[in-house]
C-alpha positions in Angstrom: 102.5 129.5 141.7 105.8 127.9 143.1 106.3 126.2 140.7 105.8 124.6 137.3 106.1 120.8 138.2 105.0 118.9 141.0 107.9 118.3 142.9 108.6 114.7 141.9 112.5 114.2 140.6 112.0 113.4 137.1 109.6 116.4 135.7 110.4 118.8 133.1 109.4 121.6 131.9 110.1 124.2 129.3 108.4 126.9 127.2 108.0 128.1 123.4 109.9 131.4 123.1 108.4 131.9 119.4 107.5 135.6 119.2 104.3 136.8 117.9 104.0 137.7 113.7 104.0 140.9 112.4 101.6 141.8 109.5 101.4 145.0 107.3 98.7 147.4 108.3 96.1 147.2 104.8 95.9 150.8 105.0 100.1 151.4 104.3 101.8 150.8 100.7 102.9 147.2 99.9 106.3 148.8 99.4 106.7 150.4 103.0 106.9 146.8 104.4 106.2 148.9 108.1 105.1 147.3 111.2 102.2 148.1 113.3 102.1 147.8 116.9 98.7 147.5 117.6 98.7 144.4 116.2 101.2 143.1 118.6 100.8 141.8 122.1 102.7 144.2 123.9 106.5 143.3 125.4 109.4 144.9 126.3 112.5 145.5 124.1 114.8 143.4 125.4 111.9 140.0 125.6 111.6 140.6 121.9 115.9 140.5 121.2 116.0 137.7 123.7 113.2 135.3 121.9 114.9 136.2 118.6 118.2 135.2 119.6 116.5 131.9 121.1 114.4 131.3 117.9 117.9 132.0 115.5 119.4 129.3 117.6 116.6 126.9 117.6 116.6 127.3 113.3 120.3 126.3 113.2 119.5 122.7 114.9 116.8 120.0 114.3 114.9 119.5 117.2 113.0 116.7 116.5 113.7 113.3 118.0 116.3 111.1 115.8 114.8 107.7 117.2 111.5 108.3 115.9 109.8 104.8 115.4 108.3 106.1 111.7 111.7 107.1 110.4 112.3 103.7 109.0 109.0 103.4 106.7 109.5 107.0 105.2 113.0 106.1 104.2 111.7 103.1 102.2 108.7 105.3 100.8 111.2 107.7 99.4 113.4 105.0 98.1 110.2 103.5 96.3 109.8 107.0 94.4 111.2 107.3 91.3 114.5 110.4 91.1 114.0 112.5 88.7 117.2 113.4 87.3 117.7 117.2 86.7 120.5 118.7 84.3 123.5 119.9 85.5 123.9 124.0 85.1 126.5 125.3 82.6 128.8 128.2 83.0 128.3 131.2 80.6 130.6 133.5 80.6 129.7 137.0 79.2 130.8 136.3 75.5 129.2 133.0 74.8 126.4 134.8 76.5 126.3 138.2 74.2 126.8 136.1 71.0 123.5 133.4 71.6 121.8 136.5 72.8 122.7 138.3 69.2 121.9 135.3 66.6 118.3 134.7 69.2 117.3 138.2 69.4 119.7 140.7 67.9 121.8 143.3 69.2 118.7 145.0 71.3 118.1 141.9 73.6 119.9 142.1 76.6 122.0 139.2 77.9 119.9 139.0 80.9 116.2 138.6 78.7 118.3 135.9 77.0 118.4 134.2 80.9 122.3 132.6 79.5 123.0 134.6 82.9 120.5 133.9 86.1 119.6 137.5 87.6 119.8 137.4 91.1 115.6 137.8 92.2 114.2 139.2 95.4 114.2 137.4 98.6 110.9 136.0 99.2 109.6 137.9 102.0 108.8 136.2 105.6 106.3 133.5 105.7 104.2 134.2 108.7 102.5 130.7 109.3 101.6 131.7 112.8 100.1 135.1 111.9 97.1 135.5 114.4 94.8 138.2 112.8 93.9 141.6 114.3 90.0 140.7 115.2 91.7 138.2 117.6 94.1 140.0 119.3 92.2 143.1 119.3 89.0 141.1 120.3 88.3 143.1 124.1 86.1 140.3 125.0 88.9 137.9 124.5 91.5 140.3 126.1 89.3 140.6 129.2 89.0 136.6 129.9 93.1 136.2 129.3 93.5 139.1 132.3 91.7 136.2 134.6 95.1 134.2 133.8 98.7 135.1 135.4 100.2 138.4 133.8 103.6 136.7 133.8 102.5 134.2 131.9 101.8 133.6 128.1 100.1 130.8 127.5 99.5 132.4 124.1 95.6 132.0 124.1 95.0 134.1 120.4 97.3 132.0 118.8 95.4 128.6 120.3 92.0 130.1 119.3 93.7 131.0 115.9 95.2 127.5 115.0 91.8 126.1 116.3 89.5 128.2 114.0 92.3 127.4 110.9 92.9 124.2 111.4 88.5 123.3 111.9 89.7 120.7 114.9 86.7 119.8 117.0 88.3 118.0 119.4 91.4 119.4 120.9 93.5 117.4 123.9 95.5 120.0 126.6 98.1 118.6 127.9 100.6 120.1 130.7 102.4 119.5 133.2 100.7 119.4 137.4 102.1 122.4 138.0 100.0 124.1 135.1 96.8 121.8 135.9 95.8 124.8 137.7 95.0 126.8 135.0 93.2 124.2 132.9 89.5 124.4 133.5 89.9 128.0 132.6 91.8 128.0 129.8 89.4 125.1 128.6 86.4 127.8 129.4 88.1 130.6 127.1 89.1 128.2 124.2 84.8 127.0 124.2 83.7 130.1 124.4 85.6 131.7 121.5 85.9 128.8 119.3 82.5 127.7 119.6 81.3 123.9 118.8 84.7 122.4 120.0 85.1 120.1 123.0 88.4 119.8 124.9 89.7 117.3 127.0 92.3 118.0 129.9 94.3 115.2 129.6 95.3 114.2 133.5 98.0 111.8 132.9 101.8 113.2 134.8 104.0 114.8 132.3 107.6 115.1 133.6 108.8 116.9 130.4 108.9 117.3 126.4 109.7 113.7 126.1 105.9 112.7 127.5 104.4 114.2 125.1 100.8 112.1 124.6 99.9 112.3 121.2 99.2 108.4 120.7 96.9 108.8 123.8 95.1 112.1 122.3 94.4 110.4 119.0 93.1 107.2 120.4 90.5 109.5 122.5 88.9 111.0 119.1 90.9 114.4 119.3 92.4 116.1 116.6 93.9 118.8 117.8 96.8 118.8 120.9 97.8 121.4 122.5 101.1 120.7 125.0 101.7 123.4 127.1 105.7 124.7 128.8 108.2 122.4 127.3 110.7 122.8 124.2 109.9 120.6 120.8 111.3 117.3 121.5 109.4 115.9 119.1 108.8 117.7 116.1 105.0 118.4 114.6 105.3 116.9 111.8 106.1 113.5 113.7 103.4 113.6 116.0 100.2 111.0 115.0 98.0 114.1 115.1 98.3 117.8 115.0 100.2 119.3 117.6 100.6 122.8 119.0 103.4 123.9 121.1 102.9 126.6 123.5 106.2 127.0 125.3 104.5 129.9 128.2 106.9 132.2 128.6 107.3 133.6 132.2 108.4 137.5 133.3 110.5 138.0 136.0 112.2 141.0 137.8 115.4 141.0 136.1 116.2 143.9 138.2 116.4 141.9 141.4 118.5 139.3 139.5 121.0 141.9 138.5 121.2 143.7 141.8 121.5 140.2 143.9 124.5 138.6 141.2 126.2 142.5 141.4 126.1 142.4 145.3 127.7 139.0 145.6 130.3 138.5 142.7 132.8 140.7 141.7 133.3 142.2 138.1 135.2 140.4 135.8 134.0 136.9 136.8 133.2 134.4 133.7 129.5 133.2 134.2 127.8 130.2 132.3 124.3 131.3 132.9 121.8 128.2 132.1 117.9 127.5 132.6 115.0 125.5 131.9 113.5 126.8 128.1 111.0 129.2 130.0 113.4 131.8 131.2 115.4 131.4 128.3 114.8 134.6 126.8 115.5 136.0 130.7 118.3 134.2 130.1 119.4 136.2 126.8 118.1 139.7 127.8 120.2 139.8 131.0 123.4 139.3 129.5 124.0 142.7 127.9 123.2 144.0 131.6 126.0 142.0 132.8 128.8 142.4 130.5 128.0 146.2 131.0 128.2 145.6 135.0 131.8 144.1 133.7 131.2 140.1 134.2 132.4 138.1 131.7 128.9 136.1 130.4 128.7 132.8 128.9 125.4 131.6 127.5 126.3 127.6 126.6 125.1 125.1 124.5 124.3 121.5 123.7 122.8 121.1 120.2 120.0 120.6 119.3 119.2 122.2 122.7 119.1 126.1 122.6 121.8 128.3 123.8 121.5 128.3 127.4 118.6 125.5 127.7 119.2 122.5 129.9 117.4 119.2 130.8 117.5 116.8 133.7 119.0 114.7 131.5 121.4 116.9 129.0 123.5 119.6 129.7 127.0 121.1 128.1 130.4 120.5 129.1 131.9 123.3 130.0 135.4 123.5 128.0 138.5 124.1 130.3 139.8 127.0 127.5 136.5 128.8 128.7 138.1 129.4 132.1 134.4 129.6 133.7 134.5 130.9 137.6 131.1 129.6 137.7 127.4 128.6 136.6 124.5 130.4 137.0 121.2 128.3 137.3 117.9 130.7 136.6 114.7 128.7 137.6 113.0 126.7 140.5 113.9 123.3 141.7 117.5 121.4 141.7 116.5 119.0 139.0 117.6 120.5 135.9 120.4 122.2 137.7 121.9 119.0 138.8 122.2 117.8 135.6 125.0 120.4 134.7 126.3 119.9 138.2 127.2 116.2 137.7 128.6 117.0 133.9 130.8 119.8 135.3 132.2 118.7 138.9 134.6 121.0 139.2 133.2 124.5 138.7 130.8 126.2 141.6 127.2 126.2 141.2 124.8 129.2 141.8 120.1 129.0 141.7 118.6 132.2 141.8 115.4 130.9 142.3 112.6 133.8 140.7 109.8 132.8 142.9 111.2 132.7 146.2 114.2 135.2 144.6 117.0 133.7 146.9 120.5 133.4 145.0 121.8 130.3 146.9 125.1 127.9 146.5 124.4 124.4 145.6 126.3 121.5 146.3 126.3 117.9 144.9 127.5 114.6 146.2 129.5 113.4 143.1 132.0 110.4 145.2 128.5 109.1 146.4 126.9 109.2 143.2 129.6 107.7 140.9 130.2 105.2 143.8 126.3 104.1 144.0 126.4 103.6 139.8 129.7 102.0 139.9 128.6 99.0 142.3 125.2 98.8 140.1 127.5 98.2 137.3 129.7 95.9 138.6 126.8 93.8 140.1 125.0 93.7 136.8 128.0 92.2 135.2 127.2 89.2 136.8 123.7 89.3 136.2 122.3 85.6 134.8 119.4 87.4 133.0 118.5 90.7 132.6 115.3 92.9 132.1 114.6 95.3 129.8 112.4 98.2 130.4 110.8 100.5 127.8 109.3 103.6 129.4 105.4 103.6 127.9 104.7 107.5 129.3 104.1 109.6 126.2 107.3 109.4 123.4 109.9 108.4 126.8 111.0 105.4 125.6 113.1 104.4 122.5 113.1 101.2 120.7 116.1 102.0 118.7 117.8 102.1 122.2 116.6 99.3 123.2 117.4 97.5 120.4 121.1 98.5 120.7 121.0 96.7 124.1 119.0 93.4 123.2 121.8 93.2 120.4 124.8 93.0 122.5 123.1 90.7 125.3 122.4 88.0 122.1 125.5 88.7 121.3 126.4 87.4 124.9 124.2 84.3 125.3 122.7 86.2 128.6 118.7 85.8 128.2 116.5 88.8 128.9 112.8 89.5 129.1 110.7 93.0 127.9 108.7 95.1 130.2 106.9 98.1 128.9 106.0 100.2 131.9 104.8 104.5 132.2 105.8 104.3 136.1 108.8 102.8 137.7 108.6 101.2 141.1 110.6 99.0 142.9 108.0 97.0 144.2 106.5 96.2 141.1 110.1 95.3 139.6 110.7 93.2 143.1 107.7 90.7 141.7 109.9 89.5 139.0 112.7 88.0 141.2 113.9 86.0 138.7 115.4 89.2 137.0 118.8 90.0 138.4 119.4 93.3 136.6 117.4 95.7 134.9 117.8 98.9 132.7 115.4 101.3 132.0 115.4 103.6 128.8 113.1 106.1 130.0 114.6 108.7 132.1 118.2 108.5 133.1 118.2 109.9 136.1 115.5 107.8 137.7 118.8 105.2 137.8 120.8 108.2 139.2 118.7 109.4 141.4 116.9 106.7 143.0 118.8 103.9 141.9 119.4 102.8 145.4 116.1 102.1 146.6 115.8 99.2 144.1 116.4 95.9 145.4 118.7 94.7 141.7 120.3 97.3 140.0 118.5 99.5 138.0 120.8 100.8 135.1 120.9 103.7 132.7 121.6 102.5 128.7 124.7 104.4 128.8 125.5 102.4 132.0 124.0 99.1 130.5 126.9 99.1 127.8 129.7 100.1 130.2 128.6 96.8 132.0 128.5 95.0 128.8 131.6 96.5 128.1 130.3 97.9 124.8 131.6 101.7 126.5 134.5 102.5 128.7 133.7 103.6 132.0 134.2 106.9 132.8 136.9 106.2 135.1 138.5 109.6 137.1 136.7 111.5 134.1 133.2 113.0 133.9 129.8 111.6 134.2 128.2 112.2 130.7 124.9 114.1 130.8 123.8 114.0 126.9 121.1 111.6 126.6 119.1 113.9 124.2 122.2 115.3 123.0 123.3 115.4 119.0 125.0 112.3 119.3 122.8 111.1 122.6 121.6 107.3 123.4 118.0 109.2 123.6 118.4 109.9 120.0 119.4 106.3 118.6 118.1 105.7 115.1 117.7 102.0 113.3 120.6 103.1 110.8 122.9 104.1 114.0 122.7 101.3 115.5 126.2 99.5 114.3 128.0 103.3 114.8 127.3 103.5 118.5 128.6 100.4 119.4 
């Protein structure tokens, strides 16, 4: 497999790096709390540190989507709810404590039977919510169909048949992206013929990345169980319309190769940002130990909520100037995701080491052309007599919220616009509707970046839709922001935000 997406500019992918539960053997003594490792899929030492560190970032951040279209009605169902009011704690100090505790119970009760002091209790142990049991993993029949699928690739087929069996879902939707298609039909013929009387439905529709996710789609089709497959939780599970399982396919590569090609061609002591797309994010961790101890200087940044060294077509860090980076390291296939860093750090070299074809290879980007193309979209669109408003329809892409931020400031304006909900972009379809004189699209950003051009009006990003409006400053001499799903990101707009990012 080349590659994970179909070669189209505006796919994503990414993968679950969740590692699999442990569980005491019955045999041991509650109090040994010891591990067996029969239980466990088997891994290598440095995959395990690498999904940990991946999983301790993801717990510091919330991943979910902040302009989820729900968010409104639970606010005013938890307003509706009556707060009950609890009593605020008193200090005790030792005294006050000893002398209730002698009138209650006399001089043999201890101050801490009294409870005028709260005793520190034992941490509740882990909660192992994903805990696949030992006849699954252990099942050789079940072992024996998985071998049919790629080695180097965990598509985590116990814990699917495991959340199936719990969870008594008949109907469960796959979803993946084209790349992964592939593999469908036979990981629909091992989930049928362990969890017997389901039916699963391949679900064919493109899926560029997290943000496509399909779940209104999979529920109107009678399913109750979905099961997306290779990208990081945009949208978190319990916002989803029906259950959802994430299964994030981790993929093994020869790290060795990696290490020998970067030690060949850079000299020790260089600072590298090394970045990815979410499936070679524990690579991404587990090779950096290797390469401080080969004497580079290793940087592993972040965007929150994104994980430490995850990137999107759409969002990527800015590299601070105090980090004194010689360069960026890109691990995966394709120039999509990489670009997205390139354009929101212009000034430091770029380096793929693609692991399929492993070729480390300079990339270049045309950032003059680029900022000149959006620039004249921009300035055309400020004369625009009426404008056109696009919501992407393809899975969770688009954002009301967003787009409400933009119908507000063209009322604001006088300047008349029409709404067009579409799941694919084309200029000839937008070319119909001459009357239109500019258009944005909150979809995907960098279908404006990207192929901006070929449409006959301009085609403009929200970010560049309130430049034009002059809601934003441009971003003159400066840097081209790539943060759409970022913390603060247009991608995340919620109703209650609104008035802030204007």
């Amino acid at each position: 497999v080349d590659s994970l997406t179909d070669g189209r500019r505006h796919s994503r992918t990414c993968i679950e790096g969740r590692p699999a539960s442990y569980k005491s053997h019955p045999r041991v003594r509650q109090k040994d709390k010891i591990y067996i490792d029969n239980l466990l899929v088997q891994r290598t030492q440095s995959t395990k540190t690498s999904v940990s560190a991946m999983e301790e970032d993801r717990a510091q951040t919330d991943l979910g989507i902040a302009a989820d279209i729900e968010a409104s009605h639970r606010e005013e169902e938890a307003a509706a709810q009556p707060v009950m009011k609890q009593p605020k704690k008193r200090f005790v100090g030792r005294r006050t404590a000893a002398e209730a505790a002698a009138k209650s119970g006399g001089s043999n009760g201890s101050i801490e039977d009294s409870k005028s002091i709260q005793v520190a209790q034992p941490r509740r142990g882990p909660r192992l919510l994903n805990q696949v049991p030992p006849e699954i993993l252990n099942d050789p029949a079940l072992k024996s169909a998985i071998s049919i699928l790629p080695s180097n690739y965990s598509f985590e087929i116990p814990k699917t048949i495991h959340r199936i069996r719990s969870s008594g879902a008949k109907k469960i939707a796959l979803q993946m992206p084209e790349g992964l298609l592939l593999f469908a039909t036979t990981i629909s013929d091992i989930l049928t013929e362990f969890c017997p009387g389901i039916e699963t439905l391949i679900m064919g529709d493109v899926t560029y990345g997290a943000c496509c996710i399909d779940d209104y789609t999979a529920r109107a089709m009678g399913c109750d169980l979905l099961v997306h497959y290779a990208h990081s939780c945009l949208i978190p599970v319990d916002v989803t319309k029906i259950k959802t399982l994430y299964v994030f396919v981790d993929i093994s590569i020869d790290t060795s190769h990696l290490l020998a090609s970067l030690e060949r061609n850079f000299a020790s002591g260089k600072t590298i940002a090394i970045v990815g797309t979410i499936q070679f994010n524990a690579t991404i961790h587990g090779v950096r130990g290797t390469l401080e101890k080969a004497g580079f200087k290793v940087l592993v940044p972040q965007i929150a909520p994104l994980s430490k060294g995850e990137i999107l077509g759409c969002t990527s860090p800015q590299l601070k100037d105090d980090d004194k980076v010689d360069m960026i390291l890109y691990l995966g296939d394709g120039r999509f995701h990489l670009e997205s860093i390139m354009i929101h750090n212009p000034s430091i070299p770029a380096y793929r080491y693609d692991p399929y074809s492993r070729k480390l290879t300079r990339e270049t980007y045309g950032h003059d052309e680029m900022q000149d193309l959006r620039r004249t979209a921009i300035r055309t669109a400020k004369t625009a007599r009426k404008w056109g408003l696009i919501l992407g329809s393809l899975g969770r892409q688009g954002n009301p919220h967003t787009m409400g931020l933009i119908e507000k400031r063209l009322k604001e304006r006088g300047i008349p616009w029409v709404n067009l909900l579409l799941s694919e972009i084309f200029p000839g379809k937008l070319a119909m509707m001459s009357d239109v004189e500019c258009w944005v699209q909150v979809a995907c950003p960098r279908l404006s970046i990207d192929w901006g051009y070929a449409f006959p009006r301009p085609l403009l990003t929200p970010y560049e839709a309130l430049v034009a409006l002059e809601v934003r400053d441009d971003w003159g001499k400066g840097v081209y922001p790539m943060d759409y799903y970022g913390k603060d990101g247009l991608g995340r707009t919620k109703p209650a935000q609104l008035e802030a990012k204007a």
